[in-house]
N, C-alpha and C positions, 0 to 999 in steps of 0.2 A: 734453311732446314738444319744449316750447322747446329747452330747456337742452340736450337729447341734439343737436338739430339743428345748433346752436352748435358742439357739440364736434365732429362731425362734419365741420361747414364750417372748422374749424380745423385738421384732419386731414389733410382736403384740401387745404387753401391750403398747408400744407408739404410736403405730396408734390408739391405744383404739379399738382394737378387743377383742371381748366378749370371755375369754378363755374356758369359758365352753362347746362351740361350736367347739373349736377347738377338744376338747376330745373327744365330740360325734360322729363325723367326723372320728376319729382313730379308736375307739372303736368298733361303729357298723358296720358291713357288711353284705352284701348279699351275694347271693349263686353263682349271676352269674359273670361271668370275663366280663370288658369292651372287650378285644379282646384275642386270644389264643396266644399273646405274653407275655402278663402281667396277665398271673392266679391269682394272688394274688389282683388285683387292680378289685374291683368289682363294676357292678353297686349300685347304691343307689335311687333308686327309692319309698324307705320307707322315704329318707330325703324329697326327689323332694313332695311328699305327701304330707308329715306334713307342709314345710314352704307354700307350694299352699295352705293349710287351712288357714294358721294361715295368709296372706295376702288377701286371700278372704275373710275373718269376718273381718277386718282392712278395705276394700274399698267397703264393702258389692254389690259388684256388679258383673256381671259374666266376665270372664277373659279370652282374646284371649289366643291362641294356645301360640304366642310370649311372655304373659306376665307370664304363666304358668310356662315355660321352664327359663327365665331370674329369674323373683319373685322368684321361687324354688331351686336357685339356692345363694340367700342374705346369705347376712354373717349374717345378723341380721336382721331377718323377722319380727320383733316382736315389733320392735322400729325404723326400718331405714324409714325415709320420702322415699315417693314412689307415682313420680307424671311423669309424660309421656311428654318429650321433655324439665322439669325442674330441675328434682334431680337428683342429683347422686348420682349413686349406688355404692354401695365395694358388687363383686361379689365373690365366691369361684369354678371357673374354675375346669371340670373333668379332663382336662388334657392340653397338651400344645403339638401340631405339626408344626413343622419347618420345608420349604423346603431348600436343602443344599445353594442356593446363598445366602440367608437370616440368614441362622440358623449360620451361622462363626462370621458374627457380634452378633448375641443375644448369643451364647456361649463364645464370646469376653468378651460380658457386664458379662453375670453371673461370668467368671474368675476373674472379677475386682469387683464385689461385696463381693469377701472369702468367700462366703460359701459353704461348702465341698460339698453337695447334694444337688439334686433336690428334691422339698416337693410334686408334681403331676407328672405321668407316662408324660413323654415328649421325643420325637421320634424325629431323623432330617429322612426326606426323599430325597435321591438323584433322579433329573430330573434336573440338571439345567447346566449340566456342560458339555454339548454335542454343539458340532458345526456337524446339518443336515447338512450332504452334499451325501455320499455315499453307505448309505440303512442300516438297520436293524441290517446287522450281524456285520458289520464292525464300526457302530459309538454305536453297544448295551454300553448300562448300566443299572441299577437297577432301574425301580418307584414304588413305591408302595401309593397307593394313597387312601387318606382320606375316601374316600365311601367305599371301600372295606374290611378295617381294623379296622379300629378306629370310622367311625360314629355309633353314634345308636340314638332311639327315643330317645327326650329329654334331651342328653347330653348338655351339656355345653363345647363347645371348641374354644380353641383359636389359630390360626395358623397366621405363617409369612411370609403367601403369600395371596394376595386380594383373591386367587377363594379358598382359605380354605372355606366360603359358600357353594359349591357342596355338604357336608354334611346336609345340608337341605332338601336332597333329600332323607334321610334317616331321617327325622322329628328331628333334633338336631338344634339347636341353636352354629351355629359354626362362627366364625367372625375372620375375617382376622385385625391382628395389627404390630407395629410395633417390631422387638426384646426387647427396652426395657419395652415395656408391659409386652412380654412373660415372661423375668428375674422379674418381680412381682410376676406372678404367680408360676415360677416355684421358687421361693423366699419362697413361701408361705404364700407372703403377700395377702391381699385383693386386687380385679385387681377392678381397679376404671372404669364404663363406663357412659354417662351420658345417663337418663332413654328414650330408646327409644320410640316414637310415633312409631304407626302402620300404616301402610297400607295395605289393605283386599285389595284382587284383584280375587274377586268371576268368577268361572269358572262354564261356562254353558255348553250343549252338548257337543259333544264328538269329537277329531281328527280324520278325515279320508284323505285318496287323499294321495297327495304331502304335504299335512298340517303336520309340525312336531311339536316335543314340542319347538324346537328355535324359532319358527316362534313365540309361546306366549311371550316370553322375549323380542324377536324384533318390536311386537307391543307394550308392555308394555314403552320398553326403548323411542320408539317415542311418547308416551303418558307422559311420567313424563320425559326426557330428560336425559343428564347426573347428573344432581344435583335435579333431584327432587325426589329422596328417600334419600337423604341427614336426618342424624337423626332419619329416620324409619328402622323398619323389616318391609320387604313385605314378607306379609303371605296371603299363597293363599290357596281357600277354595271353598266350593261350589260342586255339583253333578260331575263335571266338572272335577276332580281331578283324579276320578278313572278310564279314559281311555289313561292317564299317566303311562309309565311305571315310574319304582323307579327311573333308569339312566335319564330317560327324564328330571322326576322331578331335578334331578342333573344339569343338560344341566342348566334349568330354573334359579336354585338357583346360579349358578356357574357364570352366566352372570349378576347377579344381583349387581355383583360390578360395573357394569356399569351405574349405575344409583345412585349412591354414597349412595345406599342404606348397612347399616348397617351390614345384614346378611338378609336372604330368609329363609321362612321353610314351609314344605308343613304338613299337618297333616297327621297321622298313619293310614296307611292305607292296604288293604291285598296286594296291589304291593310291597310295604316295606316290609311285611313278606317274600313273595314269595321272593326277592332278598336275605332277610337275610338268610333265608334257604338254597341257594343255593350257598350262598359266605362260607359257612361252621357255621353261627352261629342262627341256628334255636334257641337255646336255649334263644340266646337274646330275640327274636320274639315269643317265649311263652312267657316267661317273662313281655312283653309291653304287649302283649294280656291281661295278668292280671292287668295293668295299665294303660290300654288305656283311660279310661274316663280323665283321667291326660296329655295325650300327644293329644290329640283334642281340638279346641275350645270349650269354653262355648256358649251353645243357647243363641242367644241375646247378644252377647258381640260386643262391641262397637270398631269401625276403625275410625283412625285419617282422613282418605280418601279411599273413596270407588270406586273401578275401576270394571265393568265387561266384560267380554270376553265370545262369544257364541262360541265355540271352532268350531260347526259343519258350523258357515260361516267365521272364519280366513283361509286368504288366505295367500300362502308362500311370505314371504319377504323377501328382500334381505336390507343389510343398510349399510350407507356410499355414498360417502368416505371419509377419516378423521377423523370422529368420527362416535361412534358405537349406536347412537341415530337419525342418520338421514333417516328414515324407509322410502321404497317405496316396495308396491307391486313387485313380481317378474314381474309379468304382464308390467308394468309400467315402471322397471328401465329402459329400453332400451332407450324410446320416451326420458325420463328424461336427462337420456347420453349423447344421441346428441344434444339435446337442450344448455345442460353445457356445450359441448365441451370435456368431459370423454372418454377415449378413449375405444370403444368397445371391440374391440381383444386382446380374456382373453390369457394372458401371460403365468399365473400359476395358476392352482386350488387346494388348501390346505386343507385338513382335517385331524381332530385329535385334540392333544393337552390335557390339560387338564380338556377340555370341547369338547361334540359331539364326544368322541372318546370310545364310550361303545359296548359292542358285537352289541346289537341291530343296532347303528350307523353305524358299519361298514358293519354289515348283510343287512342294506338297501341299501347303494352304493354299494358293490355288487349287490345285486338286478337289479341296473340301469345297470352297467357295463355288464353284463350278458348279456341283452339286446340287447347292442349295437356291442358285442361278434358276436351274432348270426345274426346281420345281416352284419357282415364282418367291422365293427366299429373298433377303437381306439380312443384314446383321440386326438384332435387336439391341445389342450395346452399342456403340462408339467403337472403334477397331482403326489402330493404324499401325504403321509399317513402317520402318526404320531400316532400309538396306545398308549391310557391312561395310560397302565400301562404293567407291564412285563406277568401280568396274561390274560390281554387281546389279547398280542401280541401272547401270545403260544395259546392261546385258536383258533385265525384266523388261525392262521397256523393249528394245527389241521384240521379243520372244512372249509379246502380251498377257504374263505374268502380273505385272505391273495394272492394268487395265481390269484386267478380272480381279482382284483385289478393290479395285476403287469400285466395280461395277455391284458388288456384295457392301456394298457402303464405308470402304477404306478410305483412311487417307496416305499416300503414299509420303513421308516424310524424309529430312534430306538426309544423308548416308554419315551419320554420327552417331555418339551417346544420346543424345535427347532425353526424353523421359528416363532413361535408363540411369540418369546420375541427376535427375532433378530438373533438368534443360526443359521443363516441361510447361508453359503457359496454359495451367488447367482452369478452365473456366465455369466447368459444368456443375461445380461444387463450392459450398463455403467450406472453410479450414475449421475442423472440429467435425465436419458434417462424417456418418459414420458409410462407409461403403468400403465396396469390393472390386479389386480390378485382379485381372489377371494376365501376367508377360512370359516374355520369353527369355527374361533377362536371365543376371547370376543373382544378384541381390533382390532382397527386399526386403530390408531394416525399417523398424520405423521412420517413417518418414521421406525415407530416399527419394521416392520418386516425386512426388508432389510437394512434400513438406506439409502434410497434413497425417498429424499423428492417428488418428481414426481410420487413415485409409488402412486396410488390408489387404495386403499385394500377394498374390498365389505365384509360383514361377513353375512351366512346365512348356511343355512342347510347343513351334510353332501351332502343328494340325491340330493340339487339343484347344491352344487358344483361340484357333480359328473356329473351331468349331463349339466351345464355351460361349464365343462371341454370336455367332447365328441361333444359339439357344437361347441365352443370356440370363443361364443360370448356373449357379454349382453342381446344383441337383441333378446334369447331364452327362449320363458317360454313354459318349458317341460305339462303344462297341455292343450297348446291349437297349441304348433309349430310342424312340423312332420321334421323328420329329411332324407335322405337320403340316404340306404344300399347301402354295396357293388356292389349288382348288377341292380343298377338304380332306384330300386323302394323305395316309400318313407313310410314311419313309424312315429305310435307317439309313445313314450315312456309308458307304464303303471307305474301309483300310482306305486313305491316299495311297497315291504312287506315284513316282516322280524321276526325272534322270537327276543322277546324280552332278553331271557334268552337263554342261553346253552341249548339242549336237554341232552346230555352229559353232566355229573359235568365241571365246569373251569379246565381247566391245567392251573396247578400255574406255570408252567415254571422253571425259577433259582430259587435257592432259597438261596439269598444272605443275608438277618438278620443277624444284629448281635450283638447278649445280649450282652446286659451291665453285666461288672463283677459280681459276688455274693457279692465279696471283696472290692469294689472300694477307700479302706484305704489308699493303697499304690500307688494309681493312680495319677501322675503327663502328666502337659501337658505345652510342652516344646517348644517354638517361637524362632526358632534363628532367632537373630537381624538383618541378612543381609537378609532374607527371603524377596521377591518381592511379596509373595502372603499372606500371613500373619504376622500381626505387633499387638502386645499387646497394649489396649488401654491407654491412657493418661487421668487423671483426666479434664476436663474443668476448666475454671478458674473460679473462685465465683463474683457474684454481688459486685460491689465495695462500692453501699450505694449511688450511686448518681446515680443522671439524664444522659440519655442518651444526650452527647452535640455534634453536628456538626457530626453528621453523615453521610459519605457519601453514596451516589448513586451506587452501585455497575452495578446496569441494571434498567430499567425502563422497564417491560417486555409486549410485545402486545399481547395483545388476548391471546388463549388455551397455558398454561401452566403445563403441565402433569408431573409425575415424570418421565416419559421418557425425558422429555424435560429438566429434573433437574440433572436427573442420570442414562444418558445412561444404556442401557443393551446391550447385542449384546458382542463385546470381549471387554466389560468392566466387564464382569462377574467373568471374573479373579483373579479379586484384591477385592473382596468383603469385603477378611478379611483383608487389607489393608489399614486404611483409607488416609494415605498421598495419595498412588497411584492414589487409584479409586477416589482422590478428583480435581485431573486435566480432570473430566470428569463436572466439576459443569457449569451446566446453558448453554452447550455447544450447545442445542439444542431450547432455547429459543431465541426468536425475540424480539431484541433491537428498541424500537419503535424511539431512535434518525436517526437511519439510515435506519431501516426495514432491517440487516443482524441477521444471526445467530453468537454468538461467535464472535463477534467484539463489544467493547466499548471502550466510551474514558475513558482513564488513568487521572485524575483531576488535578494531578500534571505534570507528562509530556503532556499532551493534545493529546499525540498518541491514535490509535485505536489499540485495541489487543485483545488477548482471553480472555476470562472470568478468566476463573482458574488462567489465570496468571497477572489480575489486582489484582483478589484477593489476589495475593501470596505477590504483589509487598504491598499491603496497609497494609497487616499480618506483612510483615516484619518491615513495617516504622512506627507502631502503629497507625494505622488509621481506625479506626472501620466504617462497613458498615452496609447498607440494600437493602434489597430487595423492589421495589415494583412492583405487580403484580396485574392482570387481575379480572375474573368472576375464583369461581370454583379452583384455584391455589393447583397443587398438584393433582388434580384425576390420577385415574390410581392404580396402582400398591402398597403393602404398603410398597416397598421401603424406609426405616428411612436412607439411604445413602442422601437419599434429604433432613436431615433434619442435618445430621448428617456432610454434607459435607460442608455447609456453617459453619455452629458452629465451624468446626477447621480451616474453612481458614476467621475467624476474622469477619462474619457477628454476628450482635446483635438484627435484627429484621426482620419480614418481612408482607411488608401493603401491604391490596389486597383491593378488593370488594366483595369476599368470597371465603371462602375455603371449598376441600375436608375435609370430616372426621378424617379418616386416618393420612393423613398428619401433619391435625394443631394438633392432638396429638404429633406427631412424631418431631414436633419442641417442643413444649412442652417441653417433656422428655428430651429435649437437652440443655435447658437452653435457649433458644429462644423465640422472643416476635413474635410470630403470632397474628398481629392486624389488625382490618378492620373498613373503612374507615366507618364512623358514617351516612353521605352523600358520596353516590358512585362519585357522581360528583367531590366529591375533587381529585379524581383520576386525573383529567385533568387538577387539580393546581399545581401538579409536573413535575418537568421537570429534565430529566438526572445531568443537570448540578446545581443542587440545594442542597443544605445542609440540613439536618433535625436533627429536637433535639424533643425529647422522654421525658414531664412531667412527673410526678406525681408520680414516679414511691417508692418514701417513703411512700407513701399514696397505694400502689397500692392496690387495693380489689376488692369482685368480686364484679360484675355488675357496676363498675366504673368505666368510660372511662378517657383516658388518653390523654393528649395533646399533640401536636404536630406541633410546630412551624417551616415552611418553610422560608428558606432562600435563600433568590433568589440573583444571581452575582450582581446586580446593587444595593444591601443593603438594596431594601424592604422586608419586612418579612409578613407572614399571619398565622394565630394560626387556624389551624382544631381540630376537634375530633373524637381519634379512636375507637374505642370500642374490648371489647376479653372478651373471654369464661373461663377464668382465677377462678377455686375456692379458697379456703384457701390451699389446698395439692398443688393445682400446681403451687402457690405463693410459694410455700416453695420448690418446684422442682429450678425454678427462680432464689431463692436466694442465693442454694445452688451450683447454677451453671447449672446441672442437678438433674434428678430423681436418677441416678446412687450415685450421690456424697451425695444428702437428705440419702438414703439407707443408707449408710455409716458411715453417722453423727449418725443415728436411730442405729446403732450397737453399738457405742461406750457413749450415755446414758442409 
């Protein structure tokens, strides 16, 4: 442990980390365990304390729930500028959660940084490596999932998948980023983020009916869109909160990647205890009880934007299709349908996933299902079920949940992503064929779930999908349409209802964990070179000192550009740890505005049209460096760093938008990538596929400096725009050194 500690305090001393923080951080503990896998790793809720003081006398004013949790959290409270949507922060993360598609690459990056151990408790959880096709017992594997383990009030966490947020439903400050974030944190460097703006999203009266807690996300996300929590926490607050369960709150926070918001956090509340208690960690929830003035907002604390919601007149919605901000009354979507030409007759009804997929969730569609039981009912679509987690899954079963679902024509499937990221073996249709399905997920981009760009995916409450699915049409909203029984006579559905918790403790099910050594000295880990599913990474190449000159157009991309549409998921999951493989997947689903196909562009040298991946392969190989330019938003979705990660080795050097997700332009970032945007969005429309670009200034580059960038057009006129980027002094030095991984590097050996 010497030696690692060494390196560590050397890591620090050149970032200019205050080491005397580092010590007290070692030094002091508390009594209780973040979770009953890591005894040793306690909270710190005495640190969380002192640095909330010492930042509230510094901005003498009172302090949301979000700036609490973050502020409390500074490497150096005492002296670091701290200003809301301007500075940035160097944070010190409690811990760091990986889901397995993700976690291959960020345990890739940490192998190529040498350093022996991780300096924060850091977990991979497997869900991602299931192909749904054949039910529960036969596709099972292991999930073990954020809310149930690892969140608590106040935490600070960092995970490698977008819905890592869900712990907000558990009052923590959890944020999804890219792998080589996590290798910062679990580096035990300072994890840089820049300082979030809030938004308060005050909740008045209370849920009843058909109203669930999706339906509040699904109004929200139609109120700020996909990019309008872009740079904030939405923290939600108000009377409003406490006819929320904890899971619901989850639901809430867990979809709030959908709005390019940062992370979600709801404040500490007795549904939070009640959950803690019953997941096995009451002791946490004493704990925050004695801390609670710390884990609430401050009276009078001030929201970047203030949004309110009367919970007792939200109505169920349903949103889509294509993106998961296009909200309509359930009421309504039908008239809407046929108006657009949507095809009514629901295909497939979906629930679960890693959102909507909690006892409560599944105790309410039950509920309906029950229902439609008893008047000699089944599902007229296809309908199956996706439980959150392995503890959920055995708990349904128990508690015959589970049963009544298949008995209504479900199929229970194993407690993963599945369909929900593409993991879907759909059979019932050709690709191109036009239909409608309806889930419970957070997404639904073209294509995600199936990879057939025709399907139309609606996302809205488990009970409306369940009861969409017994209809098996749009054209039904369960609080005013009466359905038809077995023996002629007609019915309306009742509100579900459901316990929110187990009356019985949870059945943990498997119990598949598996500690890390006591010993881990002797621990090597071994890539043979022929391996198709894992390949040891390659340094990137360094900034050479000059101007970007004549760069080619690799795509000129139209409209919504997601990381789905960058880096497939679906049985590209495969090769995650792979980067040559999984990079024949780049840009495969984005639309070339010269021609309006997917996965066709012209070649600049042969003038043919071909696939993405493989103009890039052919420009890689003859040294001809590219870019990307793209749309509104570039990159939402998922925090897939494959999207960022997959151009940088097949020879892109930049990439110009009109804006970007979050997530993402970090994710280039860390890669050694110029994510810049256009100063005037209009100049968007002075590019054209077949034109050349050269990239100024870049000796000079600094922050808040925009960079020039001269178009060159086939007939040898040229025009000079300006781009602009979010570039500080660290991530000029990520830049220069190629990547964030290869700066690390450099900072070991000074």
């Amino acid at each position: 442990m010497a030696p690692y500690s060494l390196l560590v305090t050397r890591l620090q001393k050149a970032l200019g980390v205050r080491q005397y923080h580092v010590a007290s951080v070692l030094c002091q503990r508390a009594k209780v365990a973040m979770s009953h896998f890591e005894p040793n790793e306690y909270i710190r809720y005495d640190l969380l304390e002192k640095n909330i003081n010492i930042v509230r006398k510094r901005l003498n004013r009172p302090l949301t729930l979000s700036e609490k949790i973050v502020y409390g959290h500074l490497d150096d409270p005492a002296n670091q500028e701290v200003e809301r949507g301007e500075t940035y922060l160097r944070l010190r993360p409690d811990r760091v959660a990986m889901q397995d598609a993700t976690a291959q690459m960020a345990m890739l990056q940490f192998i190529s940084s040498g350093l022996p151990k991780v300096a924060v408790p850091s977990t991979i959880h497997c869900d991602h490596l299931i192909e749904a096709q054949l039910g529960g017992e036969k596709d099972l594997r292991r999930a073990k999932i954020i809310l149930e383990n690892y969140a608590y009030p106040g935490v600070l966490l960092i995970g490698t998948d977008s819905h890592t947020p869900n712990g907000g439903g558990l009052g923590g400050i959890c944020i999804g980023v890219g792998g080589a974030d996590a290798v910062d944190v679990m580096a035990g460097i300072p994890w840089e983020l820049k300082c979030p703006k809030v938004i308060g999203v005050k909740l008045t009266g209370s849920l009843s009916g058909w109203t669930s807690p999706k339906d509040v996300i699904l109004k929200v996300a139609g109120i700020l869109t996909v990019k309008g929590g872009t740079g904030a926490i939405v923290e939600y607050h108000g009377p409003g909160v406490d006819s929320i369960s904890c899971t619901g709150m989850a639901t809430i926070c867990n979809m709030g990647a959908e709005i390019g918001a940062t992370t979600s956090v709801f404040p500490y509340n007795h549904r939070m205890k009640k959950y803690l208690d019953k997941t096995g960690r009451a002791d946490i929830a004493h704990l925050a009880d004695e801390f609670k003035d710390h884990l609430v907002p401050d009276p009078g604390c001030h929201y970047d934007q203030l949004i309110e919601i009367n919970l007792s007149e939200l109505k169920p919605h349903i949103n889509g299709p294509f993106t998961p901000d296009l909200a309509h009354p359930v009421a309504e979507v039908g008239t809407v349908a046929e108006k657009e030409g949507w095809p009514l007759d629901i295909r497939v009804g979906l629930i679960g996933s890693c959102t909507n997929s909690s006892y409560e969730d599944m105790g309410r569609s039950a509920a309906v299902a029950k229902q439609a039981l008893a008047h000699g009912l089944k599902c007229k679509s296809q309908f199956t079920i996706t439980p959150g987690s392995e503890q959920i899954r055995a708990t349904i079963e128990r508690d015959g949940y589970a049963q009544i679902l298949r008995d209504v024509g479900g199929i229970v499937l194993a407690n993963a992503c599945g369909p929900c990221i593409g993991q879907w073996d759909r059979k019932d249709i050709k690709k191109g064929e036009k239909n409608t399905i309806v889930t419970s997920y957070n997404r639904n981009f073209t294509g995600r779930n199936d990879a057939n760009p025709e399907t139309h995916a609606f996302v809205t409450s488990p009970e409306i999908v369940t009861a969409l699915a017994i209809a098996g049409t749009l054209k039904f909203n369960p609080e005013t349409d009466f359905l038809t029984g077995k023996d002629g006579k007609k019915f309306k559905l009742e509100a579900p209802d459901a316990d929110e918790l187990p009356r019985a403790e949870f059945d943990p099910g498997q119990d598949t964990y598996q500690h890390p050594p006591k010993d881990s000295s002797g621990q090597r880990v071994d890539v043979s070179p022929t391996s198709q599913r894992l390949q040891l990474l390659e340094p990137f190449d360094k900034w050479d000192g000059k101007d970007l000159e004549d760069l080619q157009i690799l795509i000129k991309v139209k409209g919504k550009c997601t990381t789905d549409h960058i880096s497939a998921a679906g049985p590209w999951l495969k090769f995650r740890g792979h980067l040559d493989n999984i990079s024949n997947n780049l840009l495969i689903g984005a639309i070339n505005i010269e021609n309006g196909k997917a996965n066709s562009v012209r070649n600049a040298v042969t003038q043919e049209f071909g696939p993405v991946p493989d103009t890039a392969r052919y420009y890689k190989k003859h040294g001809i460096r590219w870019v990307v330019v793209g749309d509104e938003n570039y990159g939402e979705g998922s925090s897939r760093e494959h999207a960022a990660l997959e151009p940088r080795h097949l020879g892109g050097r930049a990439i110009i938008t009109k804006s970007f997700a979050r997530i993402h332009e970090t994710n280039l970032k860390k890669q050694g990538l110029l994510p810049l945007t256009f100063a005037d969005p209009a100049d968007y429309n002075k590019i054209h596929p077949v034109d050349k670009l050269t990239i100024q200034g870049l000796k000079d580059f600094a922050p808040g400096k925009p960079l020039k960038c001269v178009i060159k057009h086939p007939n040898g006129t040229q025009e000079t725009i300006l781009l602009n980027h979010t570039f500080n002094e660290t991530q000029i030095e990520w830049f220069r050194a190629g990547s964030a991984l290869n700066r690390m590097k450099e900072l070991q050996h000074q």
